[in-house]
C-alpha positions as CSV (number, residue, x, y, z in Angstrom):
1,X,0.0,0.0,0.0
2,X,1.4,3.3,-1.0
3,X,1.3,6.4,1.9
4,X,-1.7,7.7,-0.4
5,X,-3.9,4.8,1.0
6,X,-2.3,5.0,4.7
7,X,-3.5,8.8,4.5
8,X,-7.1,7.2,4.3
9,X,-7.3,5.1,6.9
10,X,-8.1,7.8,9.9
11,X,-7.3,8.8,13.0
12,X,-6.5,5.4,13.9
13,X,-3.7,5.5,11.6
14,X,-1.9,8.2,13.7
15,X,-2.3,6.3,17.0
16,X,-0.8,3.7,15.0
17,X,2.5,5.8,13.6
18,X,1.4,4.9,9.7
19,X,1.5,8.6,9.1
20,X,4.5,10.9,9.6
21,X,3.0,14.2,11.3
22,X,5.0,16.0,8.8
23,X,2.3,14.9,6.3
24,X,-0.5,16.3,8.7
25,X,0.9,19.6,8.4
26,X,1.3,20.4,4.9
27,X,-1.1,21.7,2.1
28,X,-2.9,19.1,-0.1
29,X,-1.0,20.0,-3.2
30,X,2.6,19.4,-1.8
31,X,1.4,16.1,-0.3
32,X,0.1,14.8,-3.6
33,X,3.3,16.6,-5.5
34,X,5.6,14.2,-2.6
35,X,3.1,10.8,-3.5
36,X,3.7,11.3,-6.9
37,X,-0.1,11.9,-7.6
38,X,-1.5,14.9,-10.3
39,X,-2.7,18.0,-9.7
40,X,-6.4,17.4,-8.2
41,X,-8.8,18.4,-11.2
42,X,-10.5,21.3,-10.3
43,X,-15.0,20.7,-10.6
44,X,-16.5,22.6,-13.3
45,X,-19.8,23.0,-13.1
46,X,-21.7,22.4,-16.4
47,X,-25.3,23.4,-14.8
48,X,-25.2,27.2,-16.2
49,X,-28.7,28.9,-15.7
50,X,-29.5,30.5,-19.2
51,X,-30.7,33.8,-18.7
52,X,-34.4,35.4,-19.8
53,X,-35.5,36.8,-22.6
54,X,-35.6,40.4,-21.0
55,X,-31.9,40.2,-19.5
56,X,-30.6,39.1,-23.3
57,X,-33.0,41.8,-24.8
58,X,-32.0,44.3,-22.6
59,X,-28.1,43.3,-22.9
60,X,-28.4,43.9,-26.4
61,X,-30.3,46.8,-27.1
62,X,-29.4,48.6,-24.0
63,X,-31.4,51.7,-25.1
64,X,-34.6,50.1,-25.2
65,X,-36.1,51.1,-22.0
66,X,-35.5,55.1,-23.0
67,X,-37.4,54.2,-26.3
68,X,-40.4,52.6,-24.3
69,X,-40.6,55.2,-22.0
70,X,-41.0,57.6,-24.0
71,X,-43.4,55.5,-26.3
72,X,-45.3,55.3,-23.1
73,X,-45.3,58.9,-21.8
74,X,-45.9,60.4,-25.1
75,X,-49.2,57.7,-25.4
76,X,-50.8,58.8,-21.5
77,X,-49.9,62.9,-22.7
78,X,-52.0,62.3,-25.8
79,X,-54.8,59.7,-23.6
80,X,-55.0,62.7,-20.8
81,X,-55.3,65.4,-23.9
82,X,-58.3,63.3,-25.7
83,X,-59.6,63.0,-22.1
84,X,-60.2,66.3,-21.2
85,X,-61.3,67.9,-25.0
């Protein structure tokens, strides 16, 4: 068994003296650099949430809301001026 597998075992393995305290105290990456083991592969999540159809509208044509607004004020001005005539 190689010390990768003795790291494994538990605390039990300390009581026992299978594991150097040396190897207790340094980072992951130099212990697995000293066992001869590669870089741990980092988890990429593939799960991306798409975004709506307003936050892709409005990301491209970022001047859209102006042009609404003013679509709708210029549409209540005329409603209110039809209103009171």
């Amino acid at each position: 068994m190689g010390g990768f597998n003795q790291l494994k075992l538990g605390w039990h393995a300390i009581y026992l003296g299978c594991i150097s305290p040396f190897l207790l105290n340094m980072g992951e990456a130099k212990r697995r650099k000293d066992l001869g083991l590669p870089p741990r592969e980092k988890k990429i999540s593939k799960e991306e949430k798409k975004a709506g159809f307003i936050s892709n509208l409005s990301a491209k044509y970022p001047f859209l809301p102006f042009i609404l607004g003013g679509v709708l004020l210029t549409v209540l001005i005329v409603d209110l001026v039809n209103y009171y005539k």
